[in-house]
N, C-alpha and C positions, 0 to 999 in steps of 0.2 A: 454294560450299565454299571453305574457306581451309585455305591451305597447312598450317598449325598443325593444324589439325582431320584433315586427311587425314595427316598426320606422326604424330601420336598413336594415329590408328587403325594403321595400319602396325606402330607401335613396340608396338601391345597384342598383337602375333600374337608363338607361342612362337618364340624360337632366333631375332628378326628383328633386323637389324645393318642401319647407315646409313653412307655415305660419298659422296664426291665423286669419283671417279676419273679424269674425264674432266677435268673445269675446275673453280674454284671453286662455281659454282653450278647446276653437273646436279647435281642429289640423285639416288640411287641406295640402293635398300630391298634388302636380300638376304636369302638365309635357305640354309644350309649353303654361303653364297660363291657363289651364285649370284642375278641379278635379278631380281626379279618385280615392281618400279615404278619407273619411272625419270622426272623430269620437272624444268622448270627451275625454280629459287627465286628468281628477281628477276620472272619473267614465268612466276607461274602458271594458264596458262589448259587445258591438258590433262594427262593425264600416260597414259603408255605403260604395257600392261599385257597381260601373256601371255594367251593363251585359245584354248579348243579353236577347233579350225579351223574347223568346222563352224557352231558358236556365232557364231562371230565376225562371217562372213557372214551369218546373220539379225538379229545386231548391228550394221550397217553399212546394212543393208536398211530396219531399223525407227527409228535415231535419225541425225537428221541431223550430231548433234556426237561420233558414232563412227567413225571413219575405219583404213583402216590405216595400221599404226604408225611413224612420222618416223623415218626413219633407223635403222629394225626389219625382222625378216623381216618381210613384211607378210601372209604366211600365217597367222603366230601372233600379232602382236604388235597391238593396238590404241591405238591416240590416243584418249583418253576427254576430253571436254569435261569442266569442272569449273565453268564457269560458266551451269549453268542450264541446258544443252540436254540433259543428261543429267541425271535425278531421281539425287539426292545417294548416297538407301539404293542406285540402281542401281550409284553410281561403288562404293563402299564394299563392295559385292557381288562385282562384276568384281574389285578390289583381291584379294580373299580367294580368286576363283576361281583367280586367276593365279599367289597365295600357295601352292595346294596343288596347281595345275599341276607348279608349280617342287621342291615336296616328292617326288611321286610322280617325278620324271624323276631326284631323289641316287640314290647306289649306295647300299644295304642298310644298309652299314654307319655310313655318315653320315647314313642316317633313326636310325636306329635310337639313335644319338650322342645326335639334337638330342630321341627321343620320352624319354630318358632325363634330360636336363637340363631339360624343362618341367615 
């Protein structure tokens, strides 16, 4: 998967905003100001990504390019391969799971903000 392909799927989901906060080249995916993908753009070989905790660990179990997550909680946060150890629709899946992780955890009023401007 390429970084372009995975930045576009990201950028299709409603209320989602990109920035670099840390250094020039951590990309960082938010959605009501908060992260739900984060990974590097000169060296894209994984990218970090929220998931039930539960999940997570049978995802760590069943793919060897799933790990917890680099300098994440590593209860919730996953390192997803992007080069082929993970099947692509799985990464693109995970991405969305962690998308509406990050949705269900706004207050009320900030879901309710972003289901208003989709």
């Amino acid at each position: 998967m390429t970084l372009e392909y995975f930045r576009n799927h990201c950028l299709s989901l409603p209320a989602v905003t990109e920035d670099t906060p840390f250094d020039p080249t951590t990309l960082c995916f938010r959605v009501g100001g908060k992260i739900f993908a984060i990974m590097d753009m000169e060296v894209f070989e994984y990218v970090n990504l929220k998931c039930d905790a539960e999940r997570a660990i049978e995802l760590r179990e069943r793919y060897l390019g799933i790990t917890p997550g680099y300098h994440m909680n590593k209860k919730l946060w996953n390192s997803v391969s992007v080069r082929g150890n993970v099947p692509d629709p799985l990464v693109l899946e995970l991405a969305n799971h962690s998308y509406e992780l990050i949705i269900e955890s706004l207050p009320k009023k900030v879901r309710e903000s972003l289901q208003y401007n989709q």
